[in-house]
GULO-600871 format. One record per atom (N, C-alpha, C, O): residue in three letters; residue number from 1; atom name; y negated, x, z negated. Coordinates in pm, 1 decimal. Example, Ala and Ser with C-alpha at 12.3 -4.5 7.8 and 13.67 -1.06 7.14 Angstrom:
<atoms>
(atom Ala; 1; N; (569.0; 1319.0; -780.0))
(atom Ala; 1; CA; (450.0; 1230.0; -780.0))
(atom Ala; 1; C; (330.0; 1320.0; -780.0))
(atom Ala; 1; O; (331.9; 1423.6; -846.5))
(atom Ser; 2; N; (225.0; 1285.0; -708.0))
(atom Ser; 2; CA; (106.0; 1367.0; -714.0))
(atom Ser; 2; C; (-3.0; 1290.0; -787.0))
(atom Ser; 2; O; (-113.8; 1340.9; -803.9))
</atoms>
This chain:
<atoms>
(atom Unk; 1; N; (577.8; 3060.6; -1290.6))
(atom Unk; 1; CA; (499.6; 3017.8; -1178.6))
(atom Unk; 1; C; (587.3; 2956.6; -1069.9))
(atom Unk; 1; O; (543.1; 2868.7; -995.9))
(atom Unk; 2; N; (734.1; 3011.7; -1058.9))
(atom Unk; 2; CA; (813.3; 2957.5; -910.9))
(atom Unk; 2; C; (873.4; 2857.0; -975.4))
(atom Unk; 2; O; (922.2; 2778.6; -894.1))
(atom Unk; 3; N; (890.9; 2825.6; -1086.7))
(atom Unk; 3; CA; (905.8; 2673.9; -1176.0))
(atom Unk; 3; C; (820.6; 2561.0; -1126.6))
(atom Unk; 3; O; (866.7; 2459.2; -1075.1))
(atom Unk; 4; N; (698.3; 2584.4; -1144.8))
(atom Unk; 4; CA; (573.2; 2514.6; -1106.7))
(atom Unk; 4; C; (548.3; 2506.5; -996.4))
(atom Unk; 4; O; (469.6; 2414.5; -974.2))
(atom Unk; 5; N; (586.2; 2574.7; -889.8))
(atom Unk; 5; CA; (590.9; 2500.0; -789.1))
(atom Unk; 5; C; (703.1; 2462.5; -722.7))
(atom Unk; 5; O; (684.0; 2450.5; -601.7))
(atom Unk; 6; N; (860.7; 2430.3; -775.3))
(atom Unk; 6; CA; (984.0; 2387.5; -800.2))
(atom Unk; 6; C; (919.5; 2243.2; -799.3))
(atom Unk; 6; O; (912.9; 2163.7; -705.6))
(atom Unk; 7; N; (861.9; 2227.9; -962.3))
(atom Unk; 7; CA; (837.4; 2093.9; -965.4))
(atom Unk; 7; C; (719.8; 2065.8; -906.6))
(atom Unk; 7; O; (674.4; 1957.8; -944.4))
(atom Unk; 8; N; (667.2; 2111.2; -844.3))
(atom Unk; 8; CA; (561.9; 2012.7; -745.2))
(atom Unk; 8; C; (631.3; 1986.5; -640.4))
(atom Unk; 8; O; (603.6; 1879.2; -586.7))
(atom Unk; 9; N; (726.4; 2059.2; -585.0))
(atom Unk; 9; CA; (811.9; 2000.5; -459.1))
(atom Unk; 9; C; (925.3; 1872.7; -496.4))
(atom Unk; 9; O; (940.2; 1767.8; -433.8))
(atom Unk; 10; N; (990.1; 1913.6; -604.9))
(atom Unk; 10; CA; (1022.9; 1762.9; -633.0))
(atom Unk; 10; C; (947.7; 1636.7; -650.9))
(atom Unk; 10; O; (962.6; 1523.5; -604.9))
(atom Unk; 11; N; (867.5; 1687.5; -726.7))
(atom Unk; 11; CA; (739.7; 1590.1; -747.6))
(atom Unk; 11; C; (732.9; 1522.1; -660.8))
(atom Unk; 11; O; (776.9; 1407.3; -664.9))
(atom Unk; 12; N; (646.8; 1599.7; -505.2))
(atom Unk; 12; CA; (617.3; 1532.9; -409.5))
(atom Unk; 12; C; (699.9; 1477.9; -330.2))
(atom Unk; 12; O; (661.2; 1392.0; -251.0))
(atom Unk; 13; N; (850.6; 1524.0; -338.1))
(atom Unk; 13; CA; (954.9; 1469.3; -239.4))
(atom Unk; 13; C; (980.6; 1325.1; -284.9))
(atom Unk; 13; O; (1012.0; 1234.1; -208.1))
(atom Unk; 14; N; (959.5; 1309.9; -456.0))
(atom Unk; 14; CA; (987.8; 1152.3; -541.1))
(atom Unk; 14; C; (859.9; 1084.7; -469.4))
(atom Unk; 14; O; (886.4; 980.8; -408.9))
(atom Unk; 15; N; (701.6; 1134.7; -466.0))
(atom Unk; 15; CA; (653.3; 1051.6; -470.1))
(atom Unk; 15; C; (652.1; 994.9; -311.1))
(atom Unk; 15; O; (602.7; 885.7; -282.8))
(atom Unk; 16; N; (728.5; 1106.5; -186.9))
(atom Unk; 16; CA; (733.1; 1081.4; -79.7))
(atom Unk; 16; C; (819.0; 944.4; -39.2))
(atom Unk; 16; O; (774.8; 842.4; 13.8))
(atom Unk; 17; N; (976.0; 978.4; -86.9))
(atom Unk; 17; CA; (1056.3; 874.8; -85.1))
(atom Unk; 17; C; (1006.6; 759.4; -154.7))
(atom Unk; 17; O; (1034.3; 663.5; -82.6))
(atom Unk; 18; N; (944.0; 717.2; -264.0))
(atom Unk; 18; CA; (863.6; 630.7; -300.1))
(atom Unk; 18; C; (750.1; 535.9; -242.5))
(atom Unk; 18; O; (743.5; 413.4; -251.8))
(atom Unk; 19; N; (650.5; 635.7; -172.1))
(atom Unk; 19; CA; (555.6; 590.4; -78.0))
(atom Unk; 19; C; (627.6; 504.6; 47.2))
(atom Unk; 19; O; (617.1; 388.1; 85.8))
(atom Unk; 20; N; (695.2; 604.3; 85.2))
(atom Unk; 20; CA; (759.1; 486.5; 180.8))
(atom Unk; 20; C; (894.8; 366.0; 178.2))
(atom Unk; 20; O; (936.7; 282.9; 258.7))
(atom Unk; 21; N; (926.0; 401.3; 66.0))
(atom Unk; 21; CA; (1014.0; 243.6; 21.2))
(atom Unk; 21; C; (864.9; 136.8; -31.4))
(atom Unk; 21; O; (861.4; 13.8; -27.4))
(atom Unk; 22; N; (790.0; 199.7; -62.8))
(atom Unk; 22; CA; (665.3; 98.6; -82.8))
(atom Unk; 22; C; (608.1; 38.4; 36.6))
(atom Unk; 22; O; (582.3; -79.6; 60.5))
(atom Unk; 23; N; (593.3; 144.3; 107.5))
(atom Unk; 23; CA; (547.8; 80.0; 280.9))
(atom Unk; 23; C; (625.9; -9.6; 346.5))
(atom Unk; 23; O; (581.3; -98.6; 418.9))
(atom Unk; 24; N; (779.1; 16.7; 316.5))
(atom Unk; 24; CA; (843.6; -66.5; 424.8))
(atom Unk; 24; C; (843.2; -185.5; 321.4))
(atom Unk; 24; O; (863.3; -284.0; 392.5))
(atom Unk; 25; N; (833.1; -220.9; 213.5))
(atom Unk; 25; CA; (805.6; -346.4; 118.2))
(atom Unk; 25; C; (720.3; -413.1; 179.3))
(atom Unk; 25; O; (757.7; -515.4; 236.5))
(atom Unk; 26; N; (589.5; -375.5; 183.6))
(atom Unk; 26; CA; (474.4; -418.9; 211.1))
(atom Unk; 26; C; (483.6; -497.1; 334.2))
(atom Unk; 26; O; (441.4; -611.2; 352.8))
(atom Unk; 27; N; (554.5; -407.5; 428.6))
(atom Unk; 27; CA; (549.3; -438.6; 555.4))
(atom Unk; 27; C; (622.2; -568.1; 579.9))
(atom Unk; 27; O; (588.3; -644.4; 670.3))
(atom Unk; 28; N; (764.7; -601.9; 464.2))
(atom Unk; 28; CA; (816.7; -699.8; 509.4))
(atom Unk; 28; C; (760.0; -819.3; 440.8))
(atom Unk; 28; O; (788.1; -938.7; 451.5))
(atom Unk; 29; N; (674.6; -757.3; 369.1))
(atom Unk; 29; CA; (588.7; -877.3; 266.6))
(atom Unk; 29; C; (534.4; -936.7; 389.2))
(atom Unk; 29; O; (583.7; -1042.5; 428.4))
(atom Unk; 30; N; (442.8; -883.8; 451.7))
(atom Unk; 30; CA; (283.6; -901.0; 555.1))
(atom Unk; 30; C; (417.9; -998.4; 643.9))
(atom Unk; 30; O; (400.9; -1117.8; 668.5))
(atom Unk; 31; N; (506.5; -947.0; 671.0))
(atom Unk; 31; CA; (591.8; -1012.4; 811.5))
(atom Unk; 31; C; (678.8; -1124.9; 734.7))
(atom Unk; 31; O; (776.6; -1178.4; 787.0))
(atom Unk; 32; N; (659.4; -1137.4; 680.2))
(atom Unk; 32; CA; (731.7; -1258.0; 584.4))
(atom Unk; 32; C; (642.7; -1376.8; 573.5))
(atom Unk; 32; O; (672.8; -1489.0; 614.4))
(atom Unk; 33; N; (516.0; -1339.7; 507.4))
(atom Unk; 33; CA; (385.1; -1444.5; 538.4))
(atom Unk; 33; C; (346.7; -1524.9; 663.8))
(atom Unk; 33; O; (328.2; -1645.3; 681.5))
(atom Unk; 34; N; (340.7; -1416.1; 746.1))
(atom Unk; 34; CA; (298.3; -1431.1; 876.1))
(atom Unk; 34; C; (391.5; -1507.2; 957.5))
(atom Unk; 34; O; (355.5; -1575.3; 1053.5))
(atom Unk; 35; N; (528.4; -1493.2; 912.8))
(atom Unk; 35; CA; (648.9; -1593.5; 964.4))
(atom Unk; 35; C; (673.3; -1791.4; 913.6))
(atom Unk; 35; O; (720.3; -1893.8; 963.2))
(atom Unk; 36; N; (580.2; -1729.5; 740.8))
(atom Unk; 36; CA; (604.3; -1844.8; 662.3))
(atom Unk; 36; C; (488.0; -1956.1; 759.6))
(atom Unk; 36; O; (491.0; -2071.5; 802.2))
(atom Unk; 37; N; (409.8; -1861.7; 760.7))
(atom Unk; 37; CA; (267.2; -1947.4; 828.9))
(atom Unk; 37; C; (288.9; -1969.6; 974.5))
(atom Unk; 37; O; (197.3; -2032.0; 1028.1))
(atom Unk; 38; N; (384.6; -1935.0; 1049.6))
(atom Unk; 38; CA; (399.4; -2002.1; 1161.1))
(atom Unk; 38; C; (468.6; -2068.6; 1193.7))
(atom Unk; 38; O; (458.7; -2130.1; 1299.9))
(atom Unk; 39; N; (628.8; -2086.0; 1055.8))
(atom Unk; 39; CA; (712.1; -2154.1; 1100.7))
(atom Unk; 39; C; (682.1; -2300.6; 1064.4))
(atom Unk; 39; O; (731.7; -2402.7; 1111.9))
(atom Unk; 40; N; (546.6; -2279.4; 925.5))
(atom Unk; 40; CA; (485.1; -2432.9; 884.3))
(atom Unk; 40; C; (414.5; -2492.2; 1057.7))
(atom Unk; 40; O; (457.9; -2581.1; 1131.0))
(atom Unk; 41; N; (319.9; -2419.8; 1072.2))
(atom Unk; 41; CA; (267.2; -2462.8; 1197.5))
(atom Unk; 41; C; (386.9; -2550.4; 1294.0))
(atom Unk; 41; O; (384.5; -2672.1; 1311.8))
(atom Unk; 42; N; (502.0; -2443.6; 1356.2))
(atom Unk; 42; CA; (587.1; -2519.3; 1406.2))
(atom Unk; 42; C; (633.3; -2623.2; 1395.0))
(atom Unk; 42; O; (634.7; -2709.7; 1482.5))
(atom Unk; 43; N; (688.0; -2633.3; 1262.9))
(atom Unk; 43; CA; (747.8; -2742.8; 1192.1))
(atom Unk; 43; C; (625.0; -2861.3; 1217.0))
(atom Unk; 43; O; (676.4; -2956.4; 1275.8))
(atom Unk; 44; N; (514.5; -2879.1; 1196.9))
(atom Unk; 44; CA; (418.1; -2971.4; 1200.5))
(atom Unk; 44; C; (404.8; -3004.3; 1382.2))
(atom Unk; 44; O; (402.7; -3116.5; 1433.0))
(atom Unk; 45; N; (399.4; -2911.8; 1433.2))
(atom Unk; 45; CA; (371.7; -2942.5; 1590.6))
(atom Unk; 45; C; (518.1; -3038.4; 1644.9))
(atom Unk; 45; O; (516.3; -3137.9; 1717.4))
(atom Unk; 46; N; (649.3; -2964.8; 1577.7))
(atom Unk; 46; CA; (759.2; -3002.0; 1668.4))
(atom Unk; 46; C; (806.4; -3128.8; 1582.0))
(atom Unk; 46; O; (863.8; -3205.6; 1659.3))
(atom Unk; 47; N; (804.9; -3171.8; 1473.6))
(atom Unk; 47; CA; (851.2; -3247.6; 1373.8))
(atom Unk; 47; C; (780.7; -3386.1; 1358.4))
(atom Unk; 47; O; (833.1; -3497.4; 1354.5))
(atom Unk; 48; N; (626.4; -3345.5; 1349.3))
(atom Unk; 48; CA; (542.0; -3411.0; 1310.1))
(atom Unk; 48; C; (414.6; -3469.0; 1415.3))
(atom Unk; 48; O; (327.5; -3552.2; 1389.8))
(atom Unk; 49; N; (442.8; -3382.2; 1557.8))
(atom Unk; 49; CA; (415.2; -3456.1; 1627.0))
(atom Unk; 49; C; (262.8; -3437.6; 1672.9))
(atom Unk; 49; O; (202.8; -3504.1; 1757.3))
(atom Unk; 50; N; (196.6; -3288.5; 1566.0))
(atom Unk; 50; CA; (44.6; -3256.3; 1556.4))
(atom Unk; 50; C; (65.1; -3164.4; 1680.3))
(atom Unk; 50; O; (163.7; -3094.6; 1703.7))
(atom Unk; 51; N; (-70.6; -3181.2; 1770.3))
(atom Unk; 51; CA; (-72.2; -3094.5; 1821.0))
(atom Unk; 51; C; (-214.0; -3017.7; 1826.2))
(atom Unk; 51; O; (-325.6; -3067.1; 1810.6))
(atom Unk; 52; N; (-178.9; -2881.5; 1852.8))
(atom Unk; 52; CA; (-272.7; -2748.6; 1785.9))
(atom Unk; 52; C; (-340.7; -2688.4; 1969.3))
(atom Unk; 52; O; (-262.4; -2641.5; 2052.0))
(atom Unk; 53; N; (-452.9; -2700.4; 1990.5))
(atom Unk; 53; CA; (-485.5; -2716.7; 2075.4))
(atom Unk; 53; C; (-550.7; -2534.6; 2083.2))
(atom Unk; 53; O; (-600.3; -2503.5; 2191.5))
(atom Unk; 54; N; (-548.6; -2450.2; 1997.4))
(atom Unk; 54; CA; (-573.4; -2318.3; 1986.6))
(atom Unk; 54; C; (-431.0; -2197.5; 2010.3))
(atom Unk; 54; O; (-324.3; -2177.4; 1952.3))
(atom Unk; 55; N; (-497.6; -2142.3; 2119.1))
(atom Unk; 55; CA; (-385.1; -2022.6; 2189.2))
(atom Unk; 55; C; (-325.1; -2038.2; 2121.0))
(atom Unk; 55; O; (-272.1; -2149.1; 2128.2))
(atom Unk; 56; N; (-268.5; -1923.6; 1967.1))
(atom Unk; 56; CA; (-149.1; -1897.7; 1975.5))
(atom Unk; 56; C; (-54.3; -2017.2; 1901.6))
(atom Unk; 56; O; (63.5; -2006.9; 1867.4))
(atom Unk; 57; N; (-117.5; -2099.0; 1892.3))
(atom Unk; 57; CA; (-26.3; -2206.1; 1801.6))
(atom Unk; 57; C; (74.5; -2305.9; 1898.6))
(atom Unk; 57; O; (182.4; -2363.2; 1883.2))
(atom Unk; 58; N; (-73.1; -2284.9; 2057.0))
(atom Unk; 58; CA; (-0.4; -2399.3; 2141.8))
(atom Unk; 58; C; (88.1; -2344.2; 2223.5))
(atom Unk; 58; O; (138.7; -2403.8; 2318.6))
(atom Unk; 59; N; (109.3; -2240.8; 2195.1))
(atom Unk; 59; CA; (253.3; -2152.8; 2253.6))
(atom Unk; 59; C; (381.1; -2133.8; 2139.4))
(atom Unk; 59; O; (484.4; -2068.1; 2151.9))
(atom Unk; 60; N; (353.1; -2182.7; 2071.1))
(atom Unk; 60; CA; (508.8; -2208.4; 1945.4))
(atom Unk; 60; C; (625.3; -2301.8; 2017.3))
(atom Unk; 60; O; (612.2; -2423.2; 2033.2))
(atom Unk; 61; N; (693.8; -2256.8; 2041.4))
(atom Unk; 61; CA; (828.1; -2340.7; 2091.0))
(atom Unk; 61; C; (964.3; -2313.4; 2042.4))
(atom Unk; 61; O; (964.0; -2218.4; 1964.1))
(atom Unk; 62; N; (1071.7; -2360.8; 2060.7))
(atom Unk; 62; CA; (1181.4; -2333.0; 2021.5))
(atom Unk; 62; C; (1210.4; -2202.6; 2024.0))
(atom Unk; 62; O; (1221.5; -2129.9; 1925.4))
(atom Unk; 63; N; (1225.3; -2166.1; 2160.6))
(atom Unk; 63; CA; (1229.4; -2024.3; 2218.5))
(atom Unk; 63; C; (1174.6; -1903.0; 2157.1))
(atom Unk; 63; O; (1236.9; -1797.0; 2152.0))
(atom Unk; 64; N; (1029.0; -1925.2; 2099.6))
(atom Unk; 64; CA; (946.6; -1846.7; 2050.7))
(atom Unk; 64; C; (984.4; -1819.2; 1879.1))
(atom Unk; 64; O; (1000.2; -1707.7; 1829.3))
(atom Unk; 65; N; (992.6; -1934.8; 1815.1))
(atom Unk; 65; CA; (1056.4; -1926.7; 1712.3))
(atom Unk; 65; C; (1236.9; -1856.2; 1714.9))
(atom Unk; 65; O; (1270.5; -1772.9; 1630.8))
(atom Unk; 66; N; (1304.0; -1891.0; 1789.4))
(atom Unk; 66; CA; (1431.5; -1813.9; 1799.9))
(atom Unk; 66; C; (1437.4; -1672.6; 1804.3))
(atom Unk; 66; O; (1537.9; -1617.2; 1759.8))
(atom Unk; 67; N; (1324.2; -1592.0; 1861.5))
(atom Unk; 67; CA; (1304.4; -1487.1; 1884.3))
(atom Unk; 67; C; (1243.2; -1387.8; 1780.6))
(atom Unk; 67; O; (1263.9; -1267.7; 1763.2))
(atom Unk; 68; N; (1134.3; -1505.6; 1696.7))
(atom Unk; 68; CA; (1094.9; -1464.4; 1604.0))
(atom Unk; 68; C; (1181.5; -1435.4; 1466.9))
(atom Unk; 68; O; (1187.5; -1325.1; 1412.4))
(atom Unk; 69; N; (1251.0; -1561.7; 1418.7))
(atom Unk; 69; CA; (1379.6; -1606.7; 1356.9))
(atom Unk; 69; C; (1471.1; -1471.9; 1353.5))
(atom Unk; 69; O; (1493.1; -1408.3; 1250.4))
(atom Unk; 70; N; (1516.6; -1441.4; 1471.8))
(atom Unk; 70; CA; (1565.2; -1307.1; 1475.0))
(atom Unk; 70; C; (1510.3; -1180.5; 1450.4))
(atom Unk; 70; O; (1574.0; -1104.5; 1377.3))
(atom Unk; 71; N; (1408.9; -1145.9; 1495.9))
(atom Unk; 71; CA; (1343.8; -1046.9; 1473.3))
(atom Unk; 71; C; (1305.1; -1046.7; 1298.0))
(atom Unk; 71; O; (1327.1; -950.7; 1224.1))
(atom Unk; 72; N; (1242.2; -1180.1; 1254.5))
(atom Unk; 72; CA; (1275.2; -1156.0; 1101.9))
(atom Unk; 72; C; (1383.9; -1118.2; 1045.2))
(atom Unk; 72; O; (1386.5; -1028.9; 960.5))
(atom Unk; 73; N; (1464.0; -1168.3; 1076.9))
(atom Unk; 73; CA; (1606.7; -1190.0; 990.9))
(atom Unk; 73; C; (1674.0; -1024.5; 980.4))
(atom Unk; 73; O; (1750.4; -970.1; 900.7))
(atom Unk; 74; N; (1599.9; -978.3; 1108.1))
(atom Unk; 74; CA; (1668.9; -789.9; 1118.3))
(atom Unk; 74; C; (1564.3; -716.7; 1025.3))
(atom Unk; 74; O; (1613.0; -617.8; 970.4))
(atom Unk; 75; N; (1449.5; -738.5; 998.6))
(atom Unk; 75; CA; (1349.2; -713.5; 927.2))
(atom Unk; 75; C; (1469.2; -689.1; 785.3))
(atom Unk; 75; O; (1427.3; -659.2; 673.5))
(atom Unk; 76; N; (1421.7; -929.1; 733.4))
(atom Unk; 76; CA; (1500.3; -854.7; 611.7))
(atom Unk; 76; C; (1609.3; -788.4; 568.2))
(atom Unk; 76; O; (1591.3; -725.1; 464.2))
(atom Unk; 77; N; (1750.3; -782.1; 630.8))
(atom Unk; 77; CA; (1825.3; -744.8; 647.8))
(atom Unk; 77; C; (1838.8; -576.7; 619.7))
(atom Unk; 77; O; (1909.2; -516.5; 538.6))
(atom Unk; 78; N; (1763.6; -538.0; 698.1))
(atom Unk; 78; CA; (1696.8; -365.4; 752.3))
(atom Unk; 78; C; (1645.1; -386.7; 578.8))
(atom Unk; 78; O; (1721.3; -340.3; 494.0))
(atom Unk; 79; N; (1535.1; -446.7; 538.8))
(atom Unk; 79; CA; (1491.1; -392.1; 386.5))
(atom Unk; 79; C; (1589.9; -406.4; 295.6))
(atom Unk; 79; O; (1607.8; -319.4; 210.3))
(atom Unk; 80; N; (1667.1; -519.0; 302.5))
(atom Unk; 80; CA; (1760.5; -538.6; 215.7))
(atom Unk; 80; C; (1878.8; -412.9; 159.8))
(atom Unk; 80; O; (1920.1; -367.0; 53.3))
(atom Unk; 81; N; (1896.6; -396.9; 287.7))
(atom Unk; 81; CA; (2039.3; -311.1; 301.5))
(atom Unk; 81; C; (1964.7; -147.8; 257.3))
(atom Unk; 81; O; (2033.6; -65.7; 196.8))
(atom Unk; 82; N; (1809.4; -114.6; 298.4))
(atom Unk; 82; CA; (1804.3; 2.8; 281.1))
(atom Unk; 82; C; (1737.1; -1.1; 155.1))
(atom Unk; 82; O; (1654.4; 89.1; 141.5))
(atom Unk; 83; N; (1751.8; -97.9; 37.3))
(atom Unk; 83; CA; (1692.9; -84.4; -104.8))
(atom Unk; 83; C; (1815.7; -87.3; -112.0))
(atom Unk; 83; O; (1841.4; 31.7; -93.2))
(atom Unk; 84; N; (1966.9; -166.7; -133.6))
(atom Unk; 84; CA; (2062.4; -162.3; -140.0))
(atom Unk; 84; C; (2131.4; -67.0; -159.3))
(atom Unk; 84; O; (2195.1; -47.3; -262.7))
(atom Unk; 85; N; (2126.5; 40.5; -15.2))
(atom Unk; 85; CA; (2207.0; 110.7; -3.8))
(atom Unk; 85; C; (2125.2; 286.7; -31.0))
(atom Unk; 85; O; (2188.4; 381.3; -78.1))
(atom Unk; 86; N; (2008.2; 292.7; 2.8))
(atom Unk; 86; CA; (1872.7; 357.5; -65.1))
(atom Unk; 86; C; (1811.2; 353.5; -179.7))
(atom Unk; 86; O; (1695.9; 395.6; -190.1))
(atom Unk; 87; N; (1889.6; 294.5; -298.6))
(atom Unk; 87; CA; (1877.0; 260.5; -430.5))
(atom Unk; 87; C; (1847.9; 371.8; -518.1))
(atom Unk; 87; O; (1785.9; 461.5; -461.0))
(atom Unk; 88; N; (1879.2; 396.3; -661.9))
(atom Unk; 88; CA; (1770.1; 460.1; -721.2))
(atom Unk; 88; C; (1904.7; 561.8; -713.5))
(atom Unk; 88; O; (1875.2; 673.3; -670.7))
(atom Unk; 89; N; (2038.9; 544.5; -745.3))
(atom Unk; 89; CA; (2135.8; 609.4; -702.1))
(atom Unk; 89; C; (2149.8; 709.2; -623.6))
(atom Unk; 89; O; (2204.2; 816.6; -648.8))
(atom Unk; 90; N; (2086.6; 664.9; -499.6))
(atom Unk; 90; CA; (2096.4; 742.0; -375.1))
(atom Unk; 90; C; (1978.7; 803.5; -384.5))
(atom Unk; 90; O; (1989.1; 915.1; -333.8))
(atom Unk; 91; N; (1874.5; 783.9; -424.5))
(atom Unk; 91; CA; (1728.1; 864.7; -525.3))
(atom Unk; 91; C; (1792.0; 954.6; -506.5))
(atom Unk; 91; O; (1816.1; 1015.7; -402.4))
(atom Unk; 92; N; (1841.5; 976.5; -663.0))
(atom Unk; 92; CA; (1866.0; 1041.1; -748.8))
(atom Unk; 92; C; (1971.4; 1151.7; -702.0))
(atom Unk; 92; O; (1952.0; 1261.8; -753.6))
(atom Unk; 93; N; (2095.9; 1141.4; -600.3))
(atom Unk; 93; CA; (2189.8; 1194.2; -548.1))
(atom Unk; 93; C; (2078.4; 1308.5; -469.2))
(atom Unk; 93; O; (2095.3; 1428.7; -489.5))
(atom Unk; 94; N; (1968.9; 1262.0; -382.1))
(atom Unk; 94; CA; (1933.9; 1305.9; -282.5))
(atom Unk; 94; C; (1847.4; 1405.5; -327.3))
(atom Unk; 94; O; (1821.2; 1505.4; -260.3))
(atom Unk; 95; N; (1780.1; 1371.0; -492.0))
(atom Unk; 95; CA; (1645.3; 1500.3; -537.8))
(atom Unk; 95; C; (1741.6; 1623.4; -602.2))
(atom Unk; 95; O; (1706.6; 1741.1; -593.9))
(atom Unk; 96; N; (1870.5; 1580.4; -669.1))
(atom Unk; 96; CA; (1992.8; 1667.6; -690.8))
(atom Unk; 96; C; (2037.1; 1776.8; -616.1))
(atom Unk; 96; O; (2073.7; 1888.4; -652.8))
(atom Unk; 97; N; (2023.9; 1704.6; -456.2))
(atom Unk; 97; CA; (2065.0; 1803.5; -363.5))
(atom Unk; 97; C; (1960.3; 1893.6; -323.1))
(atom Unk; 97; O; (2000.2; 1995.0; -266.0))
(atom Unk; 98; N; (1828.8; 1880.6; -339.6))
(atom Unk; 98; CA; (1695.2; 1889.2; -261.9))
(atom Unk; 98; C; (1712.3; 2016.4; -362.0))
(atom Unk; 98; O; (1758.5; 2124.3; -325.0))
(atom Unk; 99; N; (1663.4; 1984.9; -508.9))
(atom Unk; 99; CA; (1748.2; 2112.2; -587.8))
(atom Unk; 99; C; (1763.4; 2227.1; -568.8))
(atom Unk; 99; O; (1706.7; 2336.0; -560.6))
(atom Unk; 100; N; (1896.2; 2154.0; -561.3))
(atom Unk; 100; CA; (1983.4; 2237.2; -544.4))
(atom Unk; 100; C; (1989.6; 2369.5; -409.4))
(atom Unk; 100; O; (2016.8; 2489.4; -415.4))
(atom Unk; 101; N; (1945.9; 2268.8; -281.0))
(atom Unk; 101; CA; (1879.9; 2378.5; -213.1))
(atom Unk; 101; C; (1811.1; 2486.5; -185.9))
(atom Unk; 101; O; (1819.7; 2578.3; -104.3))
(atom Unk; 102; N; (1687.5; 2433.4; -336.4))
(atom Unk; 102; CA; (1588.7; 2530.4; -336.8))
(atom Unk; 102; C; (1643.8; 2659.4; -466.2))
(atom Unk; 102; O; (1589.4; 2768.2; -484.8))
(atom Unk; 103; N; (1729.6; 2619.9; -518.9))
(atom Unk; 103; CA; (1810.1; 2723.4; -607.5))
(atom Unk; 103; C; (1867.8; 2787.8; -559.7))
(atom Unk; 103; O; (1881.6; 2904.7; -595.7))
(atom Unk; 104; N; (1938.0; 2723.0; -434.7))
(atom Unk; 104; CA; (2021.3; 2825.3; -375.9))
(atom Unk; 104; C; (1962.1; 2877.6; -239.0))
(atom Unk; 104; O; (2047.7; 2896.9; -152.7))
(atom Unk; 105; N; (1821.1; 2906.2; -200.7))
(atom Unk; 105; CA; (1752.6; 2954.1; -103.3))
(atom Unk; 105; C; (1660.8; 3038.8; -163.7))
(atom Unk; 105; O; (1586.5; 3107.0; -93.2))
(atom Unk; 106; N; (1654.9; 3044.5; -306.7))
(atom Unk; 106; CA; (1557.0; 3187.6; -385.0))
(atom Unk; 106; C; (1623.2; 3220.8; -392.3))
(atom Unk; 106; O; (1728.4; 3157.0; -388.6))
(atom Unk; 107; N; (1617.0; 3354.2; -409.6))
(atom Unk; 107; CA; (1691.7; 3499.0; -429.2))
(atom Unk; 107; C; (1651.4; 3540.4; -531.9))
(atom Unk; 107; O; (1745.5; 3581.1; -599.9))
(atom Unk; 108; N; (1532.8; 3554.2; -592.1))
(atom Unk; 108; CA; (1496.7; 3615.1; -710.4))
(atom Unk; 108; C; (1461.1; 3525.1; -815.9))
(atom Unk; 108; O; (1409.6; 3417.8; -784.6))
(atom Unk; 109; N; (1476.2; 3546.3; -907.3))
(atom Unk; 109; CA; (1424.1; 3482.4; -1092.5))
(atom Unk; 109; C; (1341.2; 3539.3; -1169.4))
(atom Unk; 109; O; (1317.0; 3491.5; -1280.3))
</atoms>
């Protein structure tokens, strides 16, 4: 029985760390789109000379894009580095230790 619920705590700690390497995916998916689709807009207003006569488009400027530009770029960076360096490796190191904790915090068998 203290087996069984051993592995439901690993269980849930995999499917925890999981859920949220999925979330922060998602998240840079949604902010990736949302960048692709404004930097087209830009590009057409500043390049091409269209102009977009609806709020948030007619506030796109250099400035606004620079800010944005950055704020993406730490985005991907931030996902990059923490699949990178948060890899299945570091998984795997981390449910080892989790473990190992709980082996060595029962007292009885």
């Amino acid at each position: 029985m203290i087996e069984i619920n051993q592995n439901s705590y690993e269980e849930n700690q995999v499917f925890e760390i999981a859920r949220k390497k999925v979330q922060k995916l998602k998240s840079f998916y949604i902010h990736f789109f949302i960048y692709a689709i404004g930097l087209t807009f830009f590009i057409l207003k500043e390049y091409f000379e269209i102009s977009f006569n609806i709020f948030p488009l007619n506030q796109l400027n250099f400035f606004v894009m620079a800010i944005w530009t950055t704020a993406f770029l730490i985005t991907l960076v931030d996902t990059v580095v923490s699949f990178a360096v948060f890899g299945k490796k570091w998984e795997d190191r981390k449910l080892e230790s989790i473990m190992n904790a709980n082996n060595k915090t029962q007292k009885w068998k």
